[in-house]
OpenMM code with the backbone's topology and positions (N, CA, C; nanometers):
from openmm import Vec3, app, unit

residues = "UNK UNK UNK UNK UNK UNK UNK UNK UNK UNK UNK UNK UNK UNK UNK UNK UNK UNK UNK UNK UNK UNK UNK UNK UNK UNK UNK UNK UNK UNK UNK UNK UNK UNK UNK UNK UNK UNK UNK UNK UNK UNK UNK UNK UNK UNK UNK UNK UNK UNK UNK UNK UNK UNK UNK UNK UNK UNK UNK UNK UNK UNK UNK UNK UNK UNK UNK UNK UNK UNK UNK UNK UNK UNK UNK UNK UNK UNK UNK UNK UNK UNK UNK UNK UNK UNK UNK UNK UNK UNK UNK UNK UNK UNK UNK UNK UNK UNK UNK UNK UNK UNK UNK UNK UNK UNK UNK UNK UNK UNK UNK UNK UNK UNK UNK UNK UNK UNK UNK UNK UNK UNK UNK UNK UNK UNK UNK UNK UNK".split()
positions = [
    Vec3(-0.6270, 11.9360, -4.9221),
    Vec3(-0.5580, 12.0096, -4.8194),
    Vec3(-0.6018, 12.1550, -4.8197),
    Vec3(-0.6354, 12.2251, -4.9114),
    Vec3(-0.6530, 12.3321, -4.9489),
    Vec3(-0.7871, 12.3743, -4.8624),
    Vec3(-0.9184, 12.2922, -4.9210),
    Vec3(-1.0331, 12.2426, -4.8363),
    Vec3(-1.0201, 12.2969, -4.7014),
    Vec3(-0.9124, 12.2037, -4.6447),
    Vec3(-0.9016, 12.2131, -4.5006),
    Vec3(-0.8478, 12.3194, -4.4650),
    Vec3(-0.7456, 12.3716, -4.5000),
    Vec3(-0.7142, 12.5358, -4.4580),
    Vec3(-0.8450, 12.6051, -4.4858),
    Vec3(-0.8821, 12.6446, -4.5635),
    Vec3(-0.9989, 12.7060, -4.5791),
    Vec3(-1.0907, 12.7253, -4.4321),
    Vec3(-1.1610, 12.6247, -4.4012),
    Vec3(-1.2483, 12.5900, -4.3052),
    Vec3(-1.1358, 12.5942, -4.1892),
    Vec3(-1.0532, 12.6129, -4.1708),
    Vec3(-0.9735, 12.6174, -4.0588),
    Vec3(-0.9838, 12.7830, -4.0228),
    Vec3(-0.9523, 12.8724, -4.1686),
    Vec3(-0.9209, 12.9727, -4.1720),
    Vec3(-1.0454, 13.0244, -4.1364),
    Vec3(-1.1758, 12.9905, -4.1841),
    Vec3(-1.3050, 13.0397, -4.1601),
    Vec3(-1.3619, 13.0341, -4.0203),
    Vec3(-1.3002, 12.9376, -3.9588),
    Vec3(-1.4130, 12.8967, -3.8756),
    Vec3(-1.3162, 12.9819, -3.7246),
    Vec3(-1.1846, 12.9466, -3.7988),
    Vec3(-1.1259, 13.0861, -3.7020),
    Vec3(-1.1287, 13.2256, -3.6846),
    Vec3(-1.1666, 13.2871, -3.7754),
    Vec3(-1.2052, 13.4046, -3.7872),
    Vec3(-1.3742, 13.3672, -3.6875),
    Vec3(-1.4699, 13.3401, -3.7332),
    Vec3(-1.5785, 13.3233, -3.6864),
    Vec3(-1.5384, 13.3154, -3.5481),
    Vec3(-1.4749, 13.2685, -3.4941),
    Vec3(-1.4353, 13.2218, -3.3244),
    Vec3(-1.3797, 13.3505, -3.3079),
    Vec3(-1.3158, 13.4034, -3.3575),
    Vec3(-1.2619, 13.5926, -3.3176),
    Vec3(-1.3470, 13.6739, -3.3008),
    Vec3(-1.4450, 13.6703, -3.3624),
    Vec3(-1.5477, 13.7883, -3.3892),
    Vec3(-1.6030, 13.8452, -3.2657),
    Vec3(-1.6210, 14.0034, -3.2597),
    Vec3(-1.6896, 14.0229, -3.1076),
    Vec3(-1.7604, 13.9838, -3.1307),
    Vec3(-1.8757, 14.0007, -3.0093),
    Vec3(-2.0001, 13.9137, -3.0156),
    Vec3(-2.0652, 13.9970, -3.0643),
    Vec3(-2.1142, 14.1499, -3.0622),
    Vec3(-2.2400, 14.1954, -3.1569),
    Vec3(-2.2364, 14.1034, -3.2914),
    Vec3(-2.1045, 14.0877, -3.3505),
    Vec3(-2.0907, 14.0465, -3.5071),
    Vec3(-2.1617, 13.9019, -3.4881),
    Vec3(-2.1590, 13.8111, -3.4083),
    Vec3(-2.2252, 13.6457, -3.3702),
    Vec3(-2.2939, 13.6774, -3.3056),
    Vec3(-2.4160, 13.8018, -3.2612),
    Vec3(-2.4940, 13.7935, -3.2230),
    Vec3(-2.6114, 13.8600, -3.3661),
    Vec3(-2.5479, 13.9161, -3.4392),
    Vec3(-2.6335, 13.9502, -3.5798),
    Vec3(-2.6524, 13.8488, -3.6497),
    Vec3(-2.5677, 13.7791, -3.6793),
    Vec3(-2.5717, 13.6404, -3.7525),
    Vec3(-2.7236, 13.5602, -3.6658),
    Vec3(-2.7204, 13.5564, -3.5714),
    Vec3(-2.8495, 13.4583, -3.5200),
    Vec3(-2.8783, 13.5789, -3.4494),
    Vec3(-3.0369, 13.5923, -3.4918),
    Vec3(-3.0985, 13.6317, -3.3762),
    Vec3(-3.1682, 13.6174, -3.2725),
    Vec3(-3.1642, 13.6705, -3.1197),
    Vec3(-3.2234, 13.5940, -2.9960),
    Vec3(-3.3113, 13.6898, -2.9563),
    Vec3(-3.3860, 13.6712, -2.8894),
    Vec3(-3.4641, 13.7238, -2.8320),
    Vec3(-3.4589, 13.7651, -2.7030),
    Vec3(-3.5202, 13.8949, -2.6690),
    Vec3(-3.4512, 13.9370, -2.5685),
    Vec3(-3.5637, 13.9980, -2.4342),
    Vec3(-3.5846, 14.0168, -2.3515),
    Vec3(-3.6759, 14.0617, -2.2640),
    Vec3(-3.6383, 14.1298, -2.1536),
    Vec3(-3.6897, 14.2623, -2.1184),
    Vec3(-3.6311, 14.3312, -2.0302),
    Vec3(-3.6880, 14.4194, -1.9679),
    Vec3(-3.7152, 14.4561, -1.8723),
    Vec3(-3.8256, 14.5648, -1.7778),
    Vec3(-3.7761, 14.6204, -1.6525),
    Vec3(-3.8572, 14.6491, -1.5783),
    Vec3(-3.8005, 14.7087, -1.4536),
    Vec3(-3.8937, 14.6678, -1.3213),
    Vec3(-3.8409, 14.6881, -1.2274),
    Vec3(-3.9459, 14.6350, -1.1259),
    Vec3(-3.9162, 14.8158, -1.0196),
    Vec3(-4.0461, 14.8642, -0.9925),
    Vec3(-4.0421, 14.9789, -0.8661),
    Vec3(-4.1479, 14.9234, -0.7673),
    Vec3(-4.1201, 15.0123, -0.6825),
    Vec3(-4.2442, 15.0261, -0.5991),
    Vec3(-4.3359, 15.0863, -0.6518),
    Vec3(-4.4673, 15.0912, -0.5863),
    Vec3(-4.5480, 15.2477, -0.6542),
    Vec3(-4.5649, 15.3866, -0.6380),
    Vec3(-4.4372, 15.4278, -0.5557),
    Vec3(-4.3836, 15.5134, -0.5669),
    Vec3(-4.2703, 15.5600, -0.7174),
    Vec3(-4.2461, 15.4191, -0.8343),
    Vec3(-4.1335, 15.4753, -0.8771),
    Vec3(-3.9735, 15.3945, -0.8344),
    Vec3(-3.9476, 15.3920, -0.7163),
    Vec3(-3.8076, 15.4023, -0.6562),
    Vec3(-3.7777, 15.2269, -0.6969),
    Vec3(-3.6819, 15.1925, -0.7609),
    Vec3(-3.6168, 15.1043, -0.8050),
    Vec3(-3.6637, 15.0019, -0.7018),
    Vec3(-3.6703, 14.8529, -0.6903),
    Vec3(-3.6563, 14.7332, -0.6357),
    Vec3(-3.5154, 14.6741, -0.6367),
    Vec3(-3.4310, 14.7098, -0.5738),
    Vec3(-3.2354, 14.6242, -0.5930),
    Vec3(-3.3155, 14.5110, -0.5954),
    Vec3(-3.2608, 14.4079, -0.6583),
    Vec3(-3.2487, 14.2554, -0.6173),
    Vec3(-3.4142, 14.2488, -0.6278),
    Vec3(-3.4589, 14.2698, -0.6740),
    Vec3(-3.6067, 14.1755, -0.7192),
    Vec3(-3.6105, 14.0280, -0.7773),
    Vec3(-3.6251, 13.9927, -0.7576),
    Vec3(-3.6058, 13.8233, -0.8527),
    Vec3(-3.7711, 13.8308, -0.9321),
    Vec3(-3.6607, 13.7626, -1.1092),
    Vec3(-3.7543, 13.7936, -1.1632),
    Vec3(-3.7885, 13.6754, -1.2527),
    Vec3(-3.8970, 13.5695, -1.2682),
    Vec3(-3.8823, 13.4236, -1.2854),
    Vec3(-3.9840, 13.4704, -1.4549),
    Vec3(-3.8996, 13.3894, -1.5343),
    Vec3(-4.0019, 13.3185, -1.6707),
    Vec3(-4.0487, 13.2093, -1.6272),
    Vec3(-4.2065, 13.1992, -1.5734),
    Vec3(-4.2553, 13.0764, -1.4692),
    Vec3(-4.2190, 12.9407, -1.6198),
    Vec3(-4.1816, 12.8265, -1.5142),
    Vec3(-4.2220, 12.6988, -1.6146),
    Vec3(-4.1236, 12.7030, -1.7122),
    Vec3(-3.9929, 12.7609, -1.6657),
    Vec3(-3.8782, 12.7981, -1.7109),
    Vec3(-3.7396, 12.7929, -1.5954),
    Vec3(-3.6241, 12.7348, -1.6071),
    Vec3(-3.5231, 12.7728, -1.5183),
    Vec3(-3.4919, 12.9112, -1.5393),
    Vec3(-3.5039, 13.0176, -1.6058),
    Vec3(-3.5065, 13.1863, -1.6317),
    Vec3(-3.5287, 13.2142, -1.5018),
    Vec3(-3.4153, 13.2755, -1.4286),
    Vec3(-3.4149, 13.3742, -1.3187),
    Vec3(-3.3459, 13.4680, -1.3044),
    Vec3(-3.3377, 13.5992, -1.3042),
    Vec3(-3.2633, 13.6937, -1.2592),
    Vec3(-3.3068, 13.8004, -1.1906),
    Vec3(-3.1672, 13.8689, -1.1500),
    Vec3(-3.1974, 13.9616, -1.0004),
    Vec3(-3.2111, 14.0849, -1.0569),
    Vec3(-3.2381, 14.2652, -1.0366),
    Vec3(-3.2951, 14.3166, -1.0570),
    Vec3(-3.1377, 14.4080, -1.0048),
    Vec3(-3.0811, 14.5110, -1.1187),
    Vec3(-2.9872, 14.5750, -1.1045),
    Vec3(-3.0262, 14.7325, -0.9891),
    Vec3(-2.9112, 14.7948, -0.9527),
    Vec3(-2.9450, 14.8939, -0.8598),
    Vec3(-3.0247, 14.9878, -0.9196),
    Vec3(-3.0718, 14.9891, -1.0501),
    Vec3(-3.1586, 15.0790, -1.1139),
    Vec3(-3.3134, 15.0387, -1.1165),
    Vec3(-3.3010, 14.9156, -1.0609),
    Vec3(-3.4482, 14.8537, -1.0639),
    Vec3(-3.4694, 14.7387, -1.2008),
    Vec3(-3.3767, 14.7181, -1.2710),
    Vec3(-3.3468, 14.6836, -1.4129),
    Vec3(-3.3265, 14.5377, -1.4215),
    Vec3(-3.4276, 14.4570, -1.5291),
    Vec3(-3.3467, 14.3499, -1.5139),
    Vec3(-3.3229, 14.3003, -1.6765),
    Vec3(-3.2994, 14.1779, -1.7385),
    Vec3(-3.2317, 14.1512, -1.8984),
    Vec3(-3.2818, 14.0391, -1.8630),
    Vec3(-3.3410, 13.9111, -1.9563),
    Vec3(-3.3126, 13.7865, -2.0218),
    Vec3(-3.2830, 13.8031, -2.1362),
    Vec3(-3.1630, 13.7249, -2.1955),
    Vec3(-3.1543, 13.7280, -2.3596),
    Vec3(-3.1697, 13.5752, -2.3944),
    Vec3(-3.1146, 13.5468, -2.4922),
    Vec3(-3.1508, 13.4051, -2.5624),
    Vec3(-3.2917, 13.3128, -2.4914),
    Vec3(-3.3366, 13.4045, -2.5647),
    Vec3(-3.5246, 13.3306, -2.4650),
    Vec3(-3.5334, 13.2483, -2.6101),
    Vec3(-3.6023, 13.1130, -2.5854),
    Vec3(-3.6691, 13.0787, -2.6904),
    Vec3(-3.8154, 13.1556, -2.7187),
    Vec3(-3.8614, 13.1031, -2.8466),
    Vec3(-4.0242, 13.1850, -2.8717),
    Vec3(-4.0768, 13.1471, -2.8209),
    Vec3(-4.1757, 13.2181, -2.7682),
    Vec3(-4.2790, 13.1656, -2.7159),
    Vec3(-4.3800, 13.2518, -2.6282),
    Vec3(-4.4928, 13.2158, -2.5371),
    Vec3(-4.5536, 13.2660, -2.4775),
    Vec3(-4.5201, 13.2577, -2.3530),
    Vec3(-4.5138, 13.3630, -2.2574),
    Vec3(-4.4811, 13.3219, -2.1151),
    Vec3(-4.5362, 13.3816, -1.9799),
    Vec3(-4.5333, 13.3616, -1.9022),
    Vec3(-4.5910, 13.4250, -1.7493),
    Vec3(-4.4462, 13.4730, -1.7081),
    Vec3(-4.4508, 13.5986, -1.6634),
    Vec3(-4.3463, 13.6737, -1.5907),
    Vec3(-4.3758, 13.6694, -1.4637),
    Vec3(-4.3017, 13.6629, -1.3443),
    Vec3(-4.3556, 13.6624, -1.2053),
    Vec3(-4.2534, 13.7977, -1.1831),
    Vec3(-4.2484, 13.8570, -1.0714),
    Vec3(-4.1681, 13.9273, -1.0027),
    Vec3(-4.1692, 13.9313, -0.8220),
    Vec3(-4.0472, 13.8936, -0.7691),
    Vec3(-4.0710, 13.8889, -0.6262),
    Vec3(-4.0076, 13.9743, -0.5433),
    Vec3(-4.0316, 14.0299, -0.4105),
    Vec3(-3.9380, 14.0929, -0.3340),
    Vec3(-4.0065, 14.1111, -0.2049),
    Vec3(-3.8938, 14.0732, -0.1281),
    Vec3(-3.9596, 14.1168, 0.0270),
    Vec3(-4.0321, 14.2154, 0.0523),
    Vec3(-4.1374, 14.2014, 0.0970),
    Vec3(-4.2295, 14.3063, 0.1800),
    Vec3(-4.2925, 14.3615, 0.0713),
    Vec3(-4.3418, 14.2855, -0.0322),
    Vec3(-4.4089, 14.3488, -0.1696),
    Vec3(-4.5108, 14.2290, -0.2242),
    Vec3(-4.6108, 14.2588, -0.2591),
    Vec3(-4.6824, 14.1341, -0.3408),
    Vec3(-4.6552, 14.1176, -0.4199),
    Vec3(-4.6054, 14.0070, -0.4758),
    Vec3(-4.5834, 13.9446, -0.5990),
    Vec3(-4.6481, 13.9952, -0.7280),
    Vec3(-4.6046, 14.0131, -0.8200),
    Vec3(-4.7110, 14.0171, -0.9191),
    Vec3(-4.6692, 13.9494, -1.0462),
    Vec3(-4.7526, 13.9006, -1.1279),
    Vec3(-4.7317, 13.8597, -1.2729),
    Vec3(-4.7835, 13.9397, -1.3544),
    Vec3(-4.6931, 13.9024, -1.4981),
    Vec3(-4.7744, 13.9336, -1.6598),
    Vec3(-4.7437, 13.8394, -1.6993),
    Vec3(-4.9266, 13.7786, -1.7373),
    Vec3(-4.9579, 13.7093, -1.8538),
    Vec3(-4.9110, 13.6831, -1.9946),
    Vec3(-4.9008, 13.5841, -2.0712),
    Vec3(-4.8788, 13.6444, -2.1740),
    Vec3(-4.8457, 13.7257, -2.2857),
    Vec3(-4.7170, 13.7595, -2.2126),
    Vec3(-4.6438, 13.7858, -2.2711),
    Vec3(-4.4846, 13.6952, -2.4015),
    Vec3(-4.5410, 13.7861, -2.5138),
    Vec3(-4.4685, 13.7001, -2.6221),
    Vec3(-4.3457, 13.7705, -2.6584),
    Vec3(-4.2497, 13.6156, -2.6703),
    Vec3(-4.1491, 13.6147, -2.6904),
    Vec3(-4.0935, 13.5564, -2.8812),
    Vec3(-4.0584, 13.7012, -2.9209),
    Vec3(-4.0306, 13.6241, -3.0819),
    Vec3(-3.8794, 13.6733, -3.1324),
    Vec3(-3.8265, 13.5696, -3.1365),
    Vec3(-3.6467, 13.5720, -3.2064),
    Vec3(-3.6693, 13.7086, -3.2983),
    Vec3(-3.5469, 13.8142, -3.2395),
    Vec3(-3.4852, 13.8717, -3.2885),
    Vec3(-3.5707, 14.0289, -3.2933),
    Vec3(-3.6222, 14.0511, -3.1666),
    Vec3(-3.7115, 14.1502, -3.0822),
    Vec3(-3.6587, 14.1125, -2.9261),
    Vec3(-3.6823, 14.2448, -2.8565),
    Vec3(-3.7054, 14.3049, -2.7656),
    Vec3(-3.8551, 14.3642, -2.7327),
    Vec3(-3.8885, 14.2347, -2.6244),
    Vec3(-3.9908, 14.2721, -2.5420),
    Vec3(-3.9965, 14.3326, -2.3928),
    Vec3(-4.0965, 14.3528, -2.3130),
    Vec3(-4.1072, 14.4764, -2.2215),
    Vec3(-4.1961, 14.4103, -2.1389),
    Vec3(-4.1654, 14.4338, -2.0544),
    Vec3(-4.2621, 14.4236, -1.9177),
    Vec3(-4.2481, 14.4281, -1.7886),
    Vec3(-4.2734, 14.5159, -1.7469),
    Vec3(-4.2572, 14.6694, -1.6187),
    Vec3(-4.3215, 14.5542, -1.5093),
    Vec3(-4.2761, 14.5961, -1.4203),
    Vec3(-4.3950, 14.5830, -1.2709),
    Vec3(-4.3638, 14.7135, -1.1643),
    Vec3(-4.4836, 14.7132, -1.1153),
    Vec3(-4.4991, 14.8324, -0.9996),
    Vec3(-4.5812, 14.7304, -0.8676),
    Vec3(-4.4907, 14.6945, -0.7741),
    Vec3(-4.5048, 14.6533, -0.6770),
    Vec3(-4.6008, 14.6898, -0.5650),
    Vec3(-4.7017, 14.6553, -0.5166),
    Vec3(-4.7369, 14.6895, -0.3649),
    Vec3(-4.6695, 14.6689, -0.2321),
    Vec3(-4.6778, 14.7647, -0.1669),
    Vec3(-4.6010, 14.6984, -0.0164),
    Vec3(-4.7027, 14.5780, 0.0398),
    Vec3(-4.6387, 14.4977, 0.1195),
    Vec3(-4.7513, 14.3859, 0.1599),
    Vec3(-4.6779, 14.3786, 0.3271),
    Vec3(-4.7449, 14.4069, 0.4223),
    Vec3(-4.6473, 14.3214, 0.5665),
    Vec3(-4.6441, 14.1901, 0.5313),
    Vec3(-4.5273, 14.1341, 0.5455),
    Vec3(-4.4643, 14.0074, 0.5992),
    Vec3(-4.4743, 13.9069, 0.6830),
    Vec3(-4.5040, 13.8026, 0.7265),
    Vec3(-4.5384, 13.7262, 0.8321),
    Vec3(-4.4074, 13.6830, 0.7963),
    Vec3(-4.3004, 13.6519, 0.8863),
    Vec3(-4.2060, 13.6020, 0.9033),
    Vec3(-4.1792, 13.4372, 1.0213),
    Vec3(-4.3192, 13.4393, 1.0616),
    Vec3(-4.3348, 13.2806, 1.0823),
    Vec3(-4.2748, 13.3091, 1.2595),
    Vec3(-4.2240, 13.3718, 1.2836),
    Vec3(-4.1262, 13.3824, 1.4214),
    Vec3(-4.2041, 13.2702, 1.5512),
    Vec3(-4.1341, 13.1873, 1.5999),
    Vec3(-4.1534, 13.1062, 1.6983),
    Vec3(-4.0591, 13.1588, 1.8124),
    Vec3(-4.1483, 13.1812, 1.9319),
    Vec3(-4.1019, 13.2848, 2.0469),
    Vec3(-3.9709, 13.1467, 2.1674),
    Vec3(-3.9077, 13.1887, 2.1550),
    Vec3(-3.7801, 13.1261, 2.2325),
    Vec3(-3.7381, 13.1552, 2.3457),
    Vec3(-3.7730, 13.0493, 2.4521),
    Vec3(-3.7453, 13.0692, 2.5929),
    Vec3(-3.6296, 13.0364, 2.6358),
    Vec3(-3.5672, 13.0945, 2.7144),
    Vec3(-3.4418, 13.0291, 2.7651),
    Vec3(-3.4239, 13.0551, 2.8850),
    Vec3(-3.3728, 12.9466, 3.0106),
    Vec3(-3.4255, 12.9694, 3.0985),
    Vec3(-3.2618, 12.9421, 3.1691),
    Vec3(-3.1815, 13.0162, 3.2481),
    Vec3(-3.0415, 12.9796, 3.2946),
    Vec3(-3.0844, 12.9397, 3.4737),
    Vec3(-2.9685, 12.9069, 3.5061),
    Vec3(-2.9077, 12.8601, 3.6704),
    Vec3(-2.8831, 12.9877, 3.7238),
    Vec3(-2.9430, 13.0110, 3.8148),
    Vec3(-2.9008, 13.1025, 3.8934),
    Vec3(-2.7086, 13.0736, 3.9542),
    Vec3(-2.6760, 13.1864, 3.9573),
    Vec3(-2.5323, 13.1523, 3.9544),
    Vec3(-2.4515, 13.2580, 4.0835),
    Vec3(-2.3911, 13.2163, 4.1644),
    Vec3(-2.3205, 13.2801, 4.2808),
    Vec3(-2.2493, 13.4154, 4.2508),
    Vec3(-2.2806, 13.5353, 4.3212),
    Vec3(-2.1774, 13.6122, 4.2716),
    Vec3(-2.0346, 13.6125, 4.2722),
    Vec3(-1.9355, 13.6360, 4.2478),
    Vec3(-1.8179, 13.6473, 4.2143),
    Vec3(-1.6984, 13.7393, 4.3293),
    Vec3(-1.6592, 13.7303, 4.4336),
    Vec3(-1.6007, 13.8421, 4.4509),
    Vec3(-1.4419, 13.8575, 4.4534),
] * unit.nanometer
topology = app.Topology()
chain = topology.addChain("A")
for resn in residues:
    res = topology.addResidue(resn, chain)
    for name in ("N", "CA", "C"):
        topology.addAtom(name, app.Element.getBySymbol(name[0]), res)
């Protein structure tokens, strides 16, 4: 019985803990950069993909974005945003219990937005008086 309080008592405390304290215990790996134009000026909402990965996130009003708990490994970064060319980094490595980096500086690109021109054609209609 004793046993069991014990591990009751432990494993509850462990479940209290903020998270820096259960995030020292294991360490994750973390990745984080920024996306601008090449001017500098932040990208809001850039989407930012670990290709060959479900990893996606959007790009804070500072231009800023975070993945944490990455497994190790090697990866392709993409970065996207309207009216900008895409760009990647290669190879970039990911190792438990580091913070890695990797910036993008965007080009403007025009857009083809595909637009199909729409006719509409009405009844001539009596005036009203």
């Amino acid at each position: 019985m004793k046993l069991f309080t014990a591990a009751t008592v432990i494993c509850s405390a462990l479940a209290f803990q903020p998270p820096k304290v259960l995030a020292a215990q294991a360490p994750s790996a973390v990745l984080s950069g920024s996306v601008t134009d090449t001017a500098g000026r932040p990208l809001v909402n850039a989407l930012v993909i670990l290709v060959g990965t479900s990893h996606k996130v959007l790009t804070s009003r500072e231009g800023r974005y975070e993945f944490s708990s990455i497994p190790d490994g090697v990866y392709t970064v993409r970065a996207h945003y309207l009216g900008f060319q895409r760009s990647e980094r290669d190879s970039v490595r990911i190792v438990q219990g580091t913070t890695s980096r990797a910036d993008f500086r965007l080009r403007p690109q025009p857009c083809d937005l595909d637009c199909n021109p729409i006719t509409v054609q009405a009844k001539p209609q009596k005036a009203r008086r």
